[in-house]
Backbone as a chain_set.jsonl record, in Angstrom:
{"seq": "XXXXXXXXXXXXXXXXXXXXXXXXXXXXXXXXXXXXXXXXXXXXXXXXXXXXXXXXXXXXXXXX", "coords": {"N": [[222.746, 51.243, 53.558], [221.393, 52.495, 52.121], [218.72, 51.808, 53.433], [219.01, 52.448, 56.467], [218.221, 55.43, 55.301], [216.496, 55.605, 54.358], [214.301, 54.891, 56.575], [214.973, 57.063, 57.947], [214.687, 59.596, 56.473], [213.111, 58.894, 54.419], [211.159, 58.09, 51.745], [211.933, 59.909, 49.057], [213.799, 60.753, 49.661], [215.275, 58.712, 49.475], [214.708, 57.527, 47.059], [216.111, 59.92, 45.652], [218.578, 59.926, 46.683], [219.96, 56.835, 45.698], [219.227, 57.554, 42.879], [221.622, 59.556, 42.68], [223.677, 57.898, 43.644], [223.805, 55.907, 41.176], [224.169, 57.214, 39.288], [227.052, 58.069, 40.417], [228.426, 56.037, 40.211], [227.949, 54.955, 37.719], [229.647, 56.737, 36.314], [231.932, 56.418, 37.502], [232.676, 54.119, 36.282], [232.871, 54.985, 33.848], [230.618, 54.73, 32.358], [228.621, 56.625, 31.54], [226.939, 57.841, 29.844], [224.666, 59.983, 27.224], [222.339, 59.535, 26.838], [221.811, 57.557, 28.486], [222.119, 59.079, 31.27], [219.873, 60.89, 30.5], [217.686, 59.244, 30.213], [218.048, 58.028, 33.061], [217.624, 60.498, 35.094], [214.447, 60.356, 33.943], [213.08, 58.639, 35.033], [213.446, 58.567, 37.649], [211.91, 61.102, 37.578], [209.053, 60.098, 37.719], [209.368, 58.324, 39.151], [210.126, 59.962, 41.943], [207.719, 61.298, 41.477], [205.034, 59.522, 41.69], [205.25, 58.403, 44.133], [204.756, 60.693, 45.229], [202.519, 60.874, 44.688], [200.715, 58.78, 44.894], [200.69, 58.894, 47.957], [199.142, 61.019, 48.092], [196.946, 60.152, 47.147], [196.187, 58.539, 48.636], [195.868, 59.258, 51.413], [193.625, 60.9, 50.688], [192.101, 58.72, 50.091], [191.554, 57.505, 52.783], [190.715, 59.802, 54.871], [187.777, 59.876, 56.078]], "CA": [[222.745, 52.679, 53.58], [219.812, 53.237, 51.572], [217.73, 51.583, 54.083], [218.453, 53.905, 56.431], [217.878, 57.257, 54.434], [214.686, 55.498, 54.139], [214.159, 54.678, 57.893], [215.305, 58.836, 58.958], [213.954, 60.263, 55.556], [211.657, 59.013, 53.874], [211.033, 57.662, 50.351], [211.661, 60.766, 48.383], [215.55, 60.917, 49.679], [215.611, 57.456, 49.265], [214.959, 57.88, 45.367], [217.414, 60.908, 45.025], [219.833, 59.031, 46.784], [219.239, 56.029, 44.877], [219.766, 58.414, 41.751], [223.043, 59.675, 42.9], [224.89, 56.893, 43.438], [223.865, 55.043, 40.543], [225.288, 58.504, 38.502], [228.724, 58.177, 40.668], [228.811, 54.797, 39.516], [228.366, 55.459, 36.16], [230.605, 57.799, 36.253], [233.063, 55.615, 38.273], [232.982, 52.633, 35.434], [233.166, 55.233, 32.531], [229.952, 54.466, 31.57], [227.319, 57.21, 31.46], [226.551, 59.003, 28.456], [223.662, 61.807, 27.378], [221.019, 58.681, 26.949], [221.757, 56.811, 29.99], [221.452, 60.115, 32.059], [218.582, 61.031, 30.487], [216.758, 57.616, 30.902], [217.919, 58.066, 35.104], [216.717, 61.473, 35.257], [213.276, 59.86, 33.846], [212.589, 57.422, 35.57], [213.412, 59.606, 38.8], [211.527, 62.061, 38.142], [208.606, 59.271, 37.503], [209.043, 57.69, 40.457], [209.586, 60.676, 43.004], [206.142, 62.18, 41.536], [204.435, 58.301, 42.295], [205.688, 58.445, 45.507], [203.883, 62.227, 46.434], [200.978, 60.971, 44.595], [200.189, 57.681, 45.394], [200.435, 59.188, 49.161], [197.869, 62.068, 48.293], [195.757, 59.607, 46.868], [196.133, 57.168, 49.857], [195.162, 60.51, 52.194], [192.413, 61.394, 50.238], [190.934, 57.464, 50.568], [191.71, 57.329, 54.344], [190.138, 60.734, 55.47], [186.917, 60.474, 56.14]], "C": [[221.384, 53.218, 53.129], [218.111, 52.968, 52.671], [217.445, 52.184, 55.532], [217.995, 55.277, 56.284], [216.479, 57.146, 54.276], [213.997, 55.434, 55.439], [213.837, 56.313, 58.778], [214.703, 59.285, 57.809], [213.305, 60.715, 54.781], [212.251, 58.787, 52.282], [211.538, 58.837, 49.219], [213.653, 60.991, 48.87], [215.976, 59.912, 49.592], [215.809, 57.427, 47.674], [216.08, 58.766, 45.094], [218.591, 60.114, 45.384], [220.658, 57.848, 46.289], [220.339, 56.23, 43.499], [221.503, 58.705, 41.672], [223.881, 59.14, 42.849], [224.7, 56.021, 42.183], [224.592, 56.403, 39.45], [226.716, 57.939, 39.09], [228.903, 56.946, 40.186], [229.149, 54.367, 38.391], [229.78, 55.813, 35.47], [232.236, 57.09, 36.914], [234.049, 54.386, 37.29], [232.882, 53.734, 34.122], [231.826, 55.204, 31.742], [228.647, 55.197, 31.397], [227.804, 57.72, 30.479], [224.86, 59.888, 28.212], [222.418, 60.239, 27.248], [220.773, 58.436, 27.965], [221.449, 57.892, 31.333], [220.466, 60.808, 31.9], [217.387, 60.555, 31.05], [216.861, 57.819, 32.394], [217.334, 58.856, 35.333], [215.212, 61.646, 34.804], [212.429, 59.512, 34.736], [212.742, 58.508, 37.148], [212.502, 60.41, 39.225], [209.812, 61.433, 38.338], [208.039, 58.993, 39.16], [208.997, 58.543, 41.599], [207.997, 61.512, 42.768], [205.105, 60.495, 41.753], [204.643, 58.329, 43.366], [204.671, 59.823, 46.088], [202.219, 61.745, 45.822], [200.046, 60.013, 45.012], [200.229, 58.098, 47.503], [199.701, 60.7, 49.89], [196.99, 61.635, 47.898], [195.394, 58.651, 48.488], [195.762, 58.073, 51.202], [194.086, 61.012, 52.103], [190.921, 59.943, 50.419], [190.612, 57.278, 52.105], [191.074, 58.431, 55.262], [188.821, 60.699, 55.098], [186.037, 61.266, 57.693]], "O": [[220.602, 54.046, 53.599], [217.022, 53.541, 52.69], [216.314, 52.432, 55.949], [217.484, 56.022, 57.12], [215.59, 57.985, 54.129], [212.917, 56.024, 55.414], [213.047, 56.65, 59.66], [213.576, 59.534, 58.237], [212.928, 61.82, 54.388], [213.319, 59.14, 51.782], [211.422, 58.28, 48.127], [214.498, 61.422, 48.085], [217.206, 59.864, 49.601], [216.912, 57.32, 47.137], [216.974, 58.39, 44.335], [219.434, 59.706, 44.587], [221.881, 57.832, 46.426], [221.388, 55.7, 43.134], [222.341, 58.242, 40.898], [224.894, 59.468, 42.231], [225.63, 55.219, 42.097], [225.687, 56.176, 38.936], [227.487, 57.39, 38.302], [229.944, 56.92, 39.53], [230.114, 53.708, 38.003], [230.547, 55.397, 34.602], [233.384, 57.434, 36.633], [235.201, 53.957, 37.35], [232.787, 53.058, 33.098], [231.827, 55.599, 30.576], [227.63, 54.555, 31.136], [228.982, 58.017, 30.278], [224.141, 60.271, 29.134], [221.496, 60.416, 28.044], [219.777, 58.84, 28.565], [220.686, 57.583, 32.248], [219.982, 61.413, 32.856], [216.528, 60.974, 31.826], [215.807, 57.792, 33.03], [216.264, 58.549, 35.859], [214.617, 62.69, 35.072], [211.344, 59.962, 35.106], [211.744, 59.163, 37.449], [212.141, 60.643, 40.378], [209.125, 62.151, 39.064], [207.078, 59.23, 39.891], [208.114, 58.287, 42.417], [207.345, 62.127, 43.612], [204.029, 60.915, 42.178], [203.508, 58.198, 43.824], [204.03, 59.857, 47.139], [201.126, 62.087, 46.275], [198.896, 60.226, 45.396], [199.633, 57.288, 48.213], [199.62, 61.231, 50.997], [195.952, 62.287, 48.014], [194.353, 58.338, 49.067], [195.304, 57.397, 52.124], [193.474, 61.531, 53.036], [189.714, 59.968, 50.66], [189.505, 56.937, 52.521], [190.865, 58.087, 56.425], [188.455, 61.267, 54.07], [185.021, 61.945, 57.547]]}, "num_chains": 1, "name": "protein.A"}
């Protein structure tokens, strides 16, 4: 599943999506609490800003 969201949408709905289900999962086994959703919503927000930047840096090397 995730590999197509990544295929039709691209890295950046791949992470949220990613995100999401590992919440319903959580949430499925009982086991999120205020750390553990903190820590996801970290790391998320982490990795979707690596993702826009490492591909405005990789635009900025490639245009000349």
């Amino acid at each position: 599943m995730l590999f197509y969201i990544s295929q039709h949408f691209g890295g950046e709905a791949t992470v949220l999506s990613t995100t999401a289900l590992d919440v319903g999962a959580a949430l499925l086994i009982g086991k999120l609490d205020l750390k553990a959703g903190v820590e996801l919503i970290i790391i998320t927000i982490f990795v979707y800003v690596s993702i826009r930047v490492a591909r405005l840096i990789a635009s900025l090397l490639t245009s000349s």
